[in-house]
TORKOL-4160 file (C-alpha; in steps of 0.2 Angstrom, whole numbers, padded with zeros to 4 digits, m for minus):
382
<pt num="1" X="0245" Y="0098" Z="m0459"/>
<pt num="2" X="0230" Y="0088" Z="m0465"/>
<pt num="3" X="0235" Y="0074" Z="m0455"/>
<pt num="4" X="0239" Y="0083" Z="m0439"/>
<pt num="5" X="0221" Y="0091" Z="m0441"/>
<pt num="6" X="0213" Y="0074" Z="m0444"/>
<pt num="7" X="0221" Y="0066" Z="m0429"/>
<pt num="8" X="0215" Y="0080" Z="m0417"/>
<pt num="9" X="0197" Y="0078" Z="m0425"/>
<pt num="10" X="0197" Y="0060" Z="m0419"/>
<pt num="11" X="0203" Y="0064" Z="m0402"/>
<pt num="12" X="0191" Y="0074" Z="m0399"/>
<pt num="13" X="0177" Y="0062" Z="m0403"/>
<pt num="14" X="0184" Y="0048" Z="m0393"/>
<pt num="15" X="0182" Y="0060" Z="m0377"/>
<pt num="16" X="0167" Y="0063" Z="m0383"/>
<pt num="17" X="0164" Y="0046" Z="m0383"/>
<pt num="18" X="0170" Y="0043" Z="m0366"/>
<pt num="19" X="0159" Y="0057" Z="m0357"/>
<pt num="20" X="0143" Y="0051" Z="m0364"/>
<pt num="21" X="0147" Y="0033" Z="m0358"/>
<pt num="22" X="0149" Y="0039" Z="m0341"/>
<pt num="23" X="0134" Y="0052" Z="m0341"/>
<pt num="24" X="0124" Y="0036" Z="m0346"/>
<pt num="25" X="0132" Y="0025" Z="m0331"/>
<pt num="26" X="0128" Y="0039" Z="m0321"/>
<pt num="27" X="0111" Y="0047" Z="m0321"/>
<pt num="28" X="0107" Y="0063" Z="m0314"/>
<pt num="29" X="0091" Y="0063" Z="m0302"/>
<pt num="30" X="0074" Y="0071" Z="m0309"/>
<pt num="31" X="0071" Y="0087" Z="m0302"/>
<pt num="32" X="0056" Y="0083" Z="m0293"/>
<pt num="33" X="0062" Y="0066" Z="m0284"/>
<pt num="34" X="0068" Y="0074" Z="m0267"/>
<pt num="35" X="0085" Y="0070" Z="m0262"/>
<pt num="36" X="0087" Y="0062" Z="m0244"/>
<pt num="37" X="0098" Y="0071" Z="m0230"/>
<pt num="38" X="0113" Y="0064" Z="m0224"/>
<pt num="39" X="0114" Y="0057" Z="m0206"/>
<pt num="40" X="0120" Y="0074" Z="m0200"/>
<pt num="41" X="0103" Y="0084" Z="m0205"/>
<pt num="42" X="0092" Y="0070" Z="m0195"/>
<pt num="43" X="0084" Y="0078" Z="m0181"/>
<pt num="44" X="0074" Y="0067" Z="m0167"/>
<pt num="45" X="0062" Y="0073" Z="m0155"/>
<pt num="46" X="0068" Y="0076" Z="m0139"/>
<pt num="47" X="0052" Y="0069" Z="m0131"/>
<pt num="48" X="0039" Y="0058" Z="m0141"/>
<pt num="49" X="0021" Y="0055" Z="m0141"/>
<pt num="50" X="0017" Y="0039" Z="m0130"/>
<pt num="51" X="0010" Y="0027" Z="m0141"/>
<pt num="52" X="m0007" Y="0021" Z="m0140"/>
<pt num="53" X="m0010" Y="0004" Z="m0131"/>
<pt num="54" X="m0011" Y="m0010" Z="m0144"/>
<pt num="55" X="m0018" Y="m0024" Z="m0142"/>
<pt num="56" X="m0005" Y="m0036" Z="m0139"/>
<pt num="57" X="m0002" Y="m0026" Z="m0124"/>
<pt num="58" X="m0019" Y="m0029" Z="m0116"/>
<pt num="59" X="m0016" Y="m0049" Z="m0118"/>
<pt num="60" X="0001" Y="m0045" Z="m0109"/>
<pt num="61" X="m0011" Y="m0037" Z="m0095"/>
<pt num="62" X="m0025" Y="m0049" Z="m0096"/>
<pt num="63" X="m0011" Y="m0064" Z="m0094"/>
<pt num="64" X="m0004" Y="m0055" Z="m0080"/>
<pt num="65" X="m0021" Y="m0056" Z="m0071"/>
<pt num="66" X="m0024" Y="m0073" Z="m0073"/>
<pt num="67" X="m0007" Y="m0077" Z="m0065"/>
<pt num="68" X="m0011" Y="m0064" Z="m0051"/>
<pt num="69" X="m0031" Y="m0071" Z="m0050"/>
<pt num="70" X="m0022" Y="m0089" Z="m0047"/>
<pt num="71" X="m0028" Y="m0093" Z="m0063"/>
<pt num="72" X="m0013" Y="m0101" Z="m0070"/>
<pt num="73" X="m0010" Y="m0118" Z="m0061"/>
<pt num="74" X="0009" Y="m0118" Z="m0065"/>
<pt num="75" X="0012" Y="m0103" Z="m0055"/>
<pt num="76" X="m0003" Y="m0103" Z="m0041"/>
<pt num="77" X="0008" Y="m0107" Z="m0026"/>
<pt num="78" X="0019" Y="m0096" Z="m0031"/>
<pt num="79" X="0020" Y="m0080" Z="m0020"/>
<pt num="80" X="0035" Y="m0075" Z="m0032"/>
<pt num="81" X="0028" Y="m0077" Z="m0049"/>
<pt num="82" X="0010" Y="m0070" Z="m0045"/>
<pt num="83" X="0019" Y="m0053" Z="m0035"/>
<pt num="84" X="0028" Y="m0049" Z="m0052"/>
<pt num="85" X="0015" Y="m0054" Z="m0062"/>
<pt num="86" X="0004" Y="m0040" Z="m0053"/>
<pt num="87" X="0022" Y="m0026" Z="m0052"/>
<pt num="88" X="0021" Y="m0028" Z="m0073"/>
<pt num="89" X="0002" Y="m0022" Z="m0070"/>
<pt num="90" X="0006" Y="m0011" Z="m0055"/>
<pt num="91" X="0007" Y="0007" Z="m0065"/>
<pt num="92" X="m0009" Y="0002" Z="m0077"/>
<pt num="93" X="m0022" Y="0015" Z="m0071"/>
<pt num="94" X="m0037" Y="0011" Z="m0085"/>
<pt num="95" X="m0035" Y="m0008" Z="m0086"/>
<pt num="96" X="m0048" Y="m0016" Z="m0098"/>
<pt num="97" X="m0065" Y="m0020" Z="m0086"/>
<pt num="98" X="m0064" Y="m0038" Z="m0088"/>
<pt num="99" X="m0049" Y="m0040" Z="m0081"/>
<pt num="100" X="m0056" Y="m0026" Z="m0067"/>
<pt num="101" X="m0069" Y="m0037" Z="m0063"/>
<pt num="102" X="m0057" Y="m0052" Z="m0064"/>
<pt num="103" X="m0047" Y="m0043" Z="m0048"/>
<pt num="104" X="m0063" Y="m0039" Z="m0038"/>
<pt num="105" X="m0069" Y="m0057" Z="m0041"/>
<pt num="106" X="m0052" Y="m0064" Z="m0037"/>
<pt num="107" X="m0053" Y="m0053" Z="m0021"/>
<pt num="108" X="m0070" Y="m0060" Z="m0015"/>
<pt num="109" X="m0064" Y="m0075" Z="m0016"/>
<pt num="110" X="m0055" Y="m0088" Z="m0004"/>
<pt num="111" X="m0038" Y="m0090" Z="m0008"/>
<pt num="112" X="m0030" Y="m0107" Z="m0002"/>
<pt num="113" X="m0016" Y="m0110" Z="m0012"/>
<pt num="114" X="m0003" Y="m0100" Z="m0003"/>
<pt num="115" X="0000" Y="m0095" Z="0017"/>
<pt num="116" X="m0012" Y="m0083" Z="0024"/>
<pt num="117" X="0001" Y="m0069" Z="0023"/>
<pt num="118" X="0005" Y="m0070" Z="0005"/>
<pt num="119" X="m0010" Y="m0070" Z="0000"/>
<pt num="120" X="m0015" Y="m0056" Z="0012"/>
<pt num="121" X="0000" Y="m0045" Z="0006"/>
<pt num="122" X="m0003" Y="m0049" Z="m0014"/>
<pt num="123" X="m0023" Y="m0046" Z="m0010"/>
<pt num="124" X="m0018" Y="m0027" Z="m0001"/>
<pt num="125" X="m0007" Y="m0024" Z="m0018"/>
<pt num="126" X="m0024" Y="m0027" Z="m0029"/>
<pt num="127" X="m0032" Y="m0017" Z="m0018"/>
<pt num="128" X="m0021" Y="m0005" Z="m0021"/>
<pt num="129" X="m0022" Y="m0005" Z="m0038"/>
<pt num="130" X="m0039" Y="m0007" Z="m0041"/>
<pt num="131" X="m0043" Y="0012" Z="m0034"/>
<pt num="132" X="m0027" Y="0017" Z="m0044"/>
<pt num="133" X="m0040" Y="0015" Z="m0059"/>
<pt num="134" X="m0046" Y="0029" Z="m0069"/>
<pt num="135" X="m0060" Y="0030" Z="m0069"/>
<pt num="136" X="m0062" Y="0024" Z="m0052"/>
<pt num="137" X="m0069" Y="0005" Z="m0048"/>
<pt num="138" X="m0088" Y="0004" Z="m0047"/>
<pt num="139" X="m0094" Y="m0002" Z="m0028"/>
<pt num="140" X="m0075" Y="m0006" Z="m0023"/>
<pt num="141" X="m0081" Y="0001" Z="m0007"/>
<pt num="142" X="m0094" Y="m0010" Z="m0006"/>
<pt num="143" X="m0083" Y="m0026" Z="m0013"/>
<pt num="144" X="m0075" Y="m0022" Z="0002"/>
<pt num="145" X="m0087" Y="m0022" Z="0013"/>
<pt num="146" X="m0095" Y="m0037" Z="0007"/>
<pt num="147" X="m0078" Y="m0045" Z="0010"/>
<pt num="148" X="m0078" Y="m0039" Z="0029"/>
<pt num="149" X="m0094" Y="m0048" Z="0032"/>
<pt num="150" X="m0090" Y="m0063" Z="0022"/>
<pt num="151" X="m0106" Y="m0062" Z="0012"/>
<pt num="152" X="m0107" Y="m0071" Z="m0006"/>
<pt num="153" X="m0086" Y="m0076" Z="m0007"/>
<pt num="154" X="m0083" Y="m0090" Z="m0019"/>
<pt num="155" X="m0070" Y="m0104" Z="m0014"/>
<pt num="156" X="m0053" Y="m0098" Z="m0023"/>
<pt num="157" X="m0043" Y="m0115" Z="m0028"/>
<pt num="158" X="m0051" Y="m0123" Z="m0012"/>
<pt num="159" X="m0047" Y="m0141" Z="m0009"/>
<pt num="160" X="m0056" Y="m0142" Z="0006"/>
<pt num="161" X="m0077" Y="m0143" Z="0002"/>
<pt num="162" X="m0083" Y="m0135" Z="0019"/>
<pt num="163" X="m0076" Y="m0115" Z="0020"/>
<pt num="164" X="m0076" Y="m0110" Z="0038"/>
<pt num="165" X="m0091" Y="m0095" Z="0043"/>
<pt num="166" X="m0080" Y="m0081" Z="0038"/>
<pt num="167" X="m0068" Y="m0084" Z="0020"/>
<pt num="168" X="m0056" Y="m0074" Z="0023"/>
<pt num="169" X="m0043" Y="m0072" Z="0038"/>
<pt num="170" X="m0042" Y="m0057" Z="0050"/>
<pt num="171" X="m0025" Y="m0052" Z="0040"/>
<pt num="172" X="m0034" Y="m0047" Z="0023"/>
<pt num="173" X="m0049" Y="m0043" Z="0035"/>
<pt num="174" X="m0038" Y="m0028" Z="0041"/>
<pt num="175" X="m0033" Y="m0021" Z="0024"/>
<pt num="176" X="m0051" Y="m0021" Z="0019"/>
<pt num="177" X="m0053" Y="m0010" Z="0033"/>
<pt num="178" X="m0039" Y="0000" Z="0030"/>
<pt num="179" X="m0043" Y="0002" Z="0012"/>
<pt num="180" X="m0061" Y="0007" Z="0018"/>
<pt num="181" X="m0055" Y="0021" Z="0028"/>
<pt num="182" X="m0042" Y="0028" Z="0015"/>
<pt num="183" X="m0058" Y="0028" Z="0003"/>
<pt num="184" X="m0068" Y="0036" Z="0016"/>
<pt num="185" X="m0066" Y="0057" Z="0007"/>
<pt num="186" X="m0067" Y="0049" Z="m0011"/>
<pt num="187" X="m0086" Y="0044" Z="m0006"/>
<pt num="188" X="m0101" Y="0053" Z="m0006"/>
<pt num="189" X="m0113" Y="0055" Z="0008"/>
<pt num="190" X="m0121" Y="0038" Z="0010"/>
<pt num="191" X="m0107" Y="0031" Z="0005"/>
<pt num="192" X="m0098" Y="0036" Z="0017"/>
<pt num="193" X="m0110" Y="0035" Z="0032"/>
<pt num="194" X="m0109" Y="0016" Z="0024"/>
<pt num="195" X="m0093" Y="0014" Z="0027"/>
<pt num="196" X="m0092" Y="0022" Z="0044"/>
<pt num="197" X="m0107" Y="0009" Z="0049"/>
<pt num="198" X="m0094" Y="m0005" Z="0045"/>
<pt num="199" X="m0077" Y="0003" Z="0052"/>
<pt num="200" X="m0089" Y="0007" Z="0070"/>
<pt num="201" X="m0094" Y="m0011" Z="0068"/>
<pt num="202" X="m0076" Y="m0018" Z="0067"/>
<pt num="203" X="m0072" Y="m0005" Z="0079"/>
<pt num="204" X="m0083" Y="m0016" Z="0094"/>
<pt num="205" X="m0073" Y="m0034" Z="0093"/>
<pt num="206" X="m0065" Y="m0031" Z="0105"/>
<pt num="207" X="m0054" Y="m0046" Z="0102"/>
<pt num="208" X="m0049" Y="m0046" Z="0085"/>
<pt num="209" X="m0034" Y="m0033" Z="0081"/>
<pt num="210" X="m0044" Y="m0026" Z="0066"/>
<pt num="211" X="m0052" Y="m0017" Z="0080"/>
<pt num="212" X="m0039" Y="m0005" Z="0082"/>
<pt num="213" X="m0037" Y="m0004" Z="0063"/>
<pt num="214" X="m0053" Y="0002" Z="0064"/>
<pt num="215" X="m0051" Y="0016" Z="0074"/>
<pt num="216" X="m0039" Y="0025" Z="0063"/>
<pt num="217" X="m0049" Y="0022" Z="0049"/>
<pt num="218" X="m0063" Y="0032" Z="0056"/>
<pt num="219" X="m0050" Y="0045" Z="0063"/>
<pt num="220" X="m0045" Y="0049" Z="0043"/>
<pt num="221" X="m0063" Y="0055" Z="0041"/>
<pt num="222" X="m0061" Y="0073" Z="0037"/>
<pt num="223" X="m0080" Y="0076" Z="0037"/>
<pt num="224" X="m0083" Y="0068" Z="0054"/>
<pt num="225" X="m0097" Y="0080" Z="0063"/>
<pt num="226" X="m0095" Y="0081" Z="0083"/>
<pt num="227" X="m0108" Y="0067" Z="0085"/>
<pt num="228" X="m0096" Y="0056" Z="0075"/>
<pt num="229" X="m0079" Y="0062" Z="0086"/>
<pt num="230" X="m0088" Y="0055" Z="0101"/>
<pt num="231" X="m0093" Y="0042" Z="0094"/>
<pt num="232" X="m0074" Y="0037" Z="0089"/>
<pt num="233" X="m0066" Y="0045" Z="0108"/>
<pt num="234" X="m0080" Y="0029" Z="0117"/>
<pt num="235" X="m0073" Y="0017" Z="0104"/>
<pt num="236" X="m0057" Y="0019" Z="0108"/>
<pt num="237" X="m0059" Y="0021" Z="0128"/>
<pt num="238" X="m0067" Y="0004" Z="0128"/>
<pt num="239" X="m0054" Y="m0005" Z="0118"/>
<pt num="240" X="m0041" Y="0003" Z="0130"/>
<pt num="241" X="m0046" Y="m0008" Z="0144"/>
<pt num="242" X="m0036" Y="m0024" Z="0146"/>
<pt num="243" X="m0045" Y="m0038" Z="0142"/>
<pt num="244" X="m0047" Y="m0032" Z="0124"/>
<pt num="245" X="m0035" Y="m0039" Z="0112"/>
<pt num="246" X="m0020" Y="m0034" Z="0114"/>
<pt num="247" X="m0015" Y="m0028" Z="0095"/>
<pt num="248" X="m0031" Y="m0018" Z="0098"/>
<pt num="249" X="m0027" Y="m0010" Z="0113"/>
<pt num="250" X="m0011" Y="m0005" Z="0109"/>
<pt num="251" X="m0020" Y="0005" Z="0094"/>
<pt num="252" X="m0031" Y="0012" Z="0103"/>
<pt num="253" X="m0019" Y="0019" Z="0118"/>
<pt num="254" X="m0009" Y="0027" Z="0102"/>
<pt num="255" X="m0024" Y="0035" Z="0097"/>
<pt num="256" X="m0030" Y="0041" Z="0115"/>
<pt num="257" X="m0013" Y="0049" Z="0116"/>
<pt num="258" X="m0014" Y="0056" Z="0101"/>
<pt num="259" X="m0033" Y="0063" Z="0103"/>
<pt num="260" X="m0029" Y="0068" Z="0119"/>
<pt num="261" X="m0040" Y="0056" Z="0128"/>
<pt num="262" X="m0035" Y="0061" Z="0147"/>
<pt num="263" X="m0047" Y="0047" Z="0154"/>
<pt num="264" X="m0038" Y="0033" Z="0150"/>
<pt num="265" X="m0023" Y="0039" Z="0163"/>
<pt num="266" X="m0029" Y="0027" Z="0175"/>
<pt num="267" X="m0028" Y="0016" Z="0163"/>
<pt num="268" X="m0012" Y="0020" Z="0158"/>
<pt num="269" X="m0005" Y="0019" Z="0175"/>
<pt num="270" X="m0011" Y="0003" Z="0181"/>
<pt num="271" X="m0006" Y="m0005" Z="0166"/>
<pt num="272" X="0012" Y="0000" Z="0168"/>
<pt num="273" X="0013" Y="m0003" Z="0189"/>
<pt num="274" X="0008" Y="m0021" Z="0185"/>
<pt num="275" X="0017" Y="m0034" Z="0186"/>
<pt num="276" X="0015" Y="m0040" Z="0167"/>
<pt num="277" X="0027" Y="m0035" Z="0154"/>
<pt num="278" X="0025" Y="m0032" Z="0138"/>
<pt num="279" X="0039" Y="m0022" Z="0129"/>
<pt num="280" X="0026" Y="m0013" Z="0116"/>
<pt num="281" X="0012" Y="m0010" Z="0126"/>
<pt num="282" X="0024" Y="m0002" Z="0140"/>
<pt num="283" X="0032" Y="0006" Z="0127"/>
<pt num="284" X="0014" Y="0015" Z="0121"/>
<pt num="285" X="0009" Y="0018" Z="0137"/>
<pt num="286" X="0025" Y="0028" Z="0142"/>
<pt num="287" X="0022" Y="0036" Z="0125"/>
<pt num="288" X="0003" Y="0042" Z="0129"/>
<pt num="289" X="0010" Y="0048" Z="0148"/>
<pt num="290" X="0022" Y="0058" Z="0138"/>
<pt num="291" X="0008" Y="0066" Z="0130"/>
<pt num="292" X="m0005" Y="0065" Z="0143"/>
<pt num="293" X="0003" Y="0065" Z="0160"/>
<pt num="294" X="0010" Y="0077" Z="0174"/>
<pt num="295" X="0026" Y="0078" Z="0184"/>
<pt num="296" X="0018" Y="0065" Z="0196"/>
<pt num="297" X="0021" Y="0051" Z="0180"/>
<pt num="298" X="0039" Y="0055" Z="0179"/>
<pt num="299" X="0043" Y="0043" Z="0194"/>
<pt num="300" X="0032" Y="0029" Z="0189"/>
<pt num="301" X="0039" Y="0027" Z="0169"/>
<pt num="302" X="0057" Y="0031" Z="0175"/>
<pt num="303" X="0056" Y="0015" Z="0181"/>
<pt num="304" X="0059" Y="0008" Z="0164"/>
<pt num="305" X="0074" Y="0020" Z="0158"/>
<pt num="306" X="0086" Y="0005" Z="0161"/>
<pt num="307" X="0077" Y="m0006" Z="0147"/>
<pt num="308" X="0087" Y="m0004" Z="0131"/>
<pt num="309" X="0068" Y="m0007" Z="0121"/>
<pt num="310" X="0057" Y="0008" Z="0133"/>
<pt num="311" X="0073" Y="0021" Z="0136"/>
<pt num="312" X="0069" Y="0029" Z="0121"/>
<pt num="313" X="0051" Y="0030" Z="0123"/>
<pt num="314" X="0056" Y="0036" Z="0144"/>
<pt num="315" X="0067" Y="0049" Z="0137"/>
<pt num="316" X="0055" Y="0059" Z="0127"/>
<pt num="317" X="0041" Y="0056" Z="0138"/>
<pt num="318" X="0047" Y="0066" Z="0150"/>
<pt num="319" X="0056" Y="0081" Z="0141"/>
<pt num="320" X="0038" Y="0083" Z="0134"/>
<pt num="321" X="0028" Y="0084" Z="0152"/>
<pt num="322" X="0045" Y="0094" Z="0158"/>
<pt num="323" X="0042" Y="0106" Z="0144"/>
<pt num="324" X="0026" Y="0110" Z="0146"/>
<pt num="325" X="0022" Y="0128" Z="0152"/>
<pt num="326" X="0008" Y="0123" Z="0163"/>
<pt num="327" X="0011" Y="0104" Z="0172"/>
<pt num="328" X="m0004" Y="0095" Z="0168"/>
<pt num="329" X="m0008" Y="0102" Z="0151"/>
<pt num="330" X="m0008" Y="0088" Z="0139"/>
<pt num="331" X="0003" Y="0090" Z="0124"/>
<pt num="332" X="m0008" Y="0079" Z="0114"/>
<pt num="333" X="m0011" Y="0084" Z="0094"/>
<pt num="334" X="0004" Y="0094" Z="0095"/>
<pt num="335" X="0016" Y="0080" Z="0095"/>
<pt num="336" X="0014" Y="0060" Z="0094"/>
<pt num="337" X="0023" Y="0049" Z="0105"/>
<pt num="338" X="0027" Y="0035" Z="0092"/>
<pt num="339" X="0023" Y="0032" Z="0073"/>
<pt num="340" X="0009" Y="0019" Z="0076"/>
<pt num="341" X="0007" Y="0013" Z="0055"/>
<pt num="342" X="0025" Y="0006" Z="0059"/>
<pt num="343" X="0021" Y="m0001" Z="0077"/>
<pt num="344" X="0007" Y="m0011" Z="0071"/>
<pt num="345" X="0016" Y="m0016" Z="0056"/>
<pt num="346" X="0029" Y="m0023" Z="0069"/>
<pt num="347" X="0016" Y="m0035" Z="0077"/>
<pt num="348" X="0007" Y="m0041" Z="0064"/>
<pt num="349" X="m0006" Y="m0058" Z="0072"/>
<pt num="350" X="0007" Y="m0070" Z="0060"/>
<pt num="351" X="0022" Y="m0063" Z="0067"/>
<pt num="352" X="0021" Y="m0062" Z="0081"/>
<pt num="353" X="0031" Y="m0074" Z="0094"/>
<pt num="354" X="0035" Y="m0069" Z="0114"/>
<pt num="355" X="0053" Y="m0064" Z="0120"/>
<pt num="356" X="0062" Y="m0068" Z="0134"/>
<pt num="357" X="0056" Y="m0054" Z="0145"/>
<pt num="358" X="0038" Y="m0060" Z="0141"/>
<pt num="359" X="0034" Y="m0047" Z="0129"/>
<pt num="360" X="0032" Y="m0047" Z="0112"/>
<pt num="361" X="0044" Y="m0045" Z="0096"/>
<pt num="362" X="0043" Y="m0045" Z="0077"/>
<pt num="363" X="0050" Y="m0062" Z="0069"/>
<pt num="364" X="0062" Y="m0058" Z="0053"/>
<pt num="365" X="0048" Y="m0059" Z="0040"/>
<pt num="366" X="0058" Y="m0073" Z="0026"/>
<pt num="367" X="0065" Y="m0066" Z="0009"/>
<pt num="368" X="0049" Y="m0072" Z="m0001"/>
<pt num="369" X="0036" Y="m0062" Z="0012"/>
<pt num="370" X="0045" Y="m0047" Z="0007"/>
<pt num="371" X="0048" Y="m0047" Z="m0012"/>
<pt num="372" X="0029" Y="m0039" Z="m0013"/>
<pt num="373" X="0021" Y="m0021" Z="m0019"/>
<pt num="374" X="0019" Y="m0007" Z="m0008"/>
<pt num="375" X="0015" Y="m0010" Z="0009"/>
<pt num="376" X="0014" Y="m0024" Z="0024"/>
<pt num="377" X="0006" Y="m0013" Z="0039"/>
<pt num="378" X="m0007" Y="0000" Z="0030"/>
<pt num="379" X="m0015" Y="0002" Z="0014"/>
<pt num="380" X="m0005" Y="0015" Z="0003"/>
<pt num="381" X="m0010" Y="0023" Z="m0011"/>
<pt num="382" X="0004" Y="0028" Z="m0024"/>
């Protein structure tokens, strides 16, 4: 019995032994150490706060300017590289000011390392983007304006030492206009009678094809009193005639059509009973008839119903004078013969070539003339 007793005395101690040991392999965590959830308690956010820019993102950005600005020599004549260099920078709305004033200054300036329409297209996108900018660009209107007239422009990786009189060609020429026009609510008063005194200028060369440009950038000016609507109706009347360039006048038919200009019918007639052909213009012209003209029209455009490029433009021309309730009545403002922002885009001065039938067509623009930002007719704002 004593030795029964004995024995279960010393099993009990070696369990006792054995629990300890493990407690002490084993620790329990202290009561006021927090224990972490498992995976399955973790919550995310379903939307987080944007970060705040840091500053390796502004050297991104500042790197991407110098390779839009042509800073970079490895990639200067490279339409490519400097077109994505400026879409990585394309959403940036408060870019740091030096790189700001890096983009005016590279506008200002003569740009010789690529052809004239890549550098026209990648000088439109840094327009764009530079009144994307909050808060807006200090005297980008007058950068712009300074760039019209051709005042105080550096040479931009020039090899040539003598810059011709003007420094920049008419292509980038007509986006400053375009962009001038699209600024023209965003300006105050003077500012805006500033802007009109340019765009009225460019309006009168009559053989340049900014001219027409022109005229619908002073037709977006919403505060235009009634002195300043005639001005723009004897504008475009005198670049309708026919020895004005021909991208002009083709603007400024459009728009006489649209503002329901009846004088230049005459116009309009003798252009199309010529013997000269040009598919745009006729095309126009029928278009403004449309809008413009009376039953005694119908036999002078029907002429054209059998050309594949004016049938479209003959059709609806006259179901618009057919359907009018009083023959004669223009239908002008109600309804616009053609999209002209596309026309124009479609005759650009560098591509344009004639056609077998004499007039004129839109060349293919090639794969790189094409890989740019917003537009290649008319500034755009995003």
């Amino acid at each position: 019995m004593v030795i029964f007793c004995g024995t279960a005395l010393l099993l009990a101690a070696a369990v006792a032994v054995v629990v300890a040991s493990r407690n002490r392999q084993q620790p329990a965590p202290p009561p006021d150490v927090p224990v972490a959830a498992s995976p399955a308690e973790v919550r995310v956010k379903a939307v987080e706060r944007k970060p705040e820019p840091t500053d390796h993102e502004v050297i991104e950005a500042s790197a991407a300017v110098a390779i839009v600005c042509g800073a970079d020599s490895a990639t200067a004549d490279r339409y490519e590289a400097r077109n994505d260099a400026l879409r990585s920078i394309a959403r940036r709305r408060e870019l740091p000011e030096k790189d700001v004033a890096a983009l005016v200054a590279y506008l200002r300036s003569k740009d010789n390392a690529m052809r004239v329409e890549r550098v026209a297209a990648l000088k439109n996108d840094v327009m764009n983007l530079l009144r994307n900018q909050e808060p807006p660009v200090e005297g980008l209107a007058e950068t712009l304006i300074v760039m019209f007239e051709g005042r105080s422009t550096s040479t931009h990786n020039s090899s040539t030492p003598n810059s011709p009189p003007h420094p920049h060609p008419p292509a980038v020429l007509d986006y400053c206009i375009q962009h001038l026009g699209a600024m023209l609510d965003e300006l105050d008063e003077k500012g805006r009678l500033r802007v009109r005194a340019v765009l009225a200028k460019a309006a009168k060369r009559t053989k340049l094809p900014y001219a027409g440009t022109a005229l619908y950038s002073l037709a977006e000016d919403k505060r235009a009193t009634v002195a300043q609507e005639g001005e723009l109706k004897r504008l475009t009347l005198a670049l309708c005639k026919p020895d004005v360039n021909n991208i002009a006048r083709i603007a400024a038919i459009q728009l006489a059509g649209q503002r329901g200009y009846v004088e230049i019918l005459p116009i309009l007639r003798d252009t199309l009973s010529g013997e000269k052909r040009d598919a745009v213009l006729d095309t126009v012209c029928i278009g403004s008839i449309g809008l413009l003209g009376n039953e005694d029209d119908i036999a002078l455009i029907e002429r054209f119903k059998g050309d594949a490029r004016r049938s479209a433009a003959v059709e609806a021309a006259i179901k618009r004078i057919k359907g009018r309730e009083d023959v004669g009545t223009p239908t002008a403002g109600k309804e616009a013969s053609l999209t002209l922002r596309p026309l124009l885009r479609a005759v650009q001065p560098h591509e344009i070539r004639s056609d077998s039938f004499g007039g004129l067509g839109a060349v293919p623009p090639d794969k790189e003339s094409i890989v740019g930002g917003n537009n290649r007719g008319f500034a755009t704002r995003s």
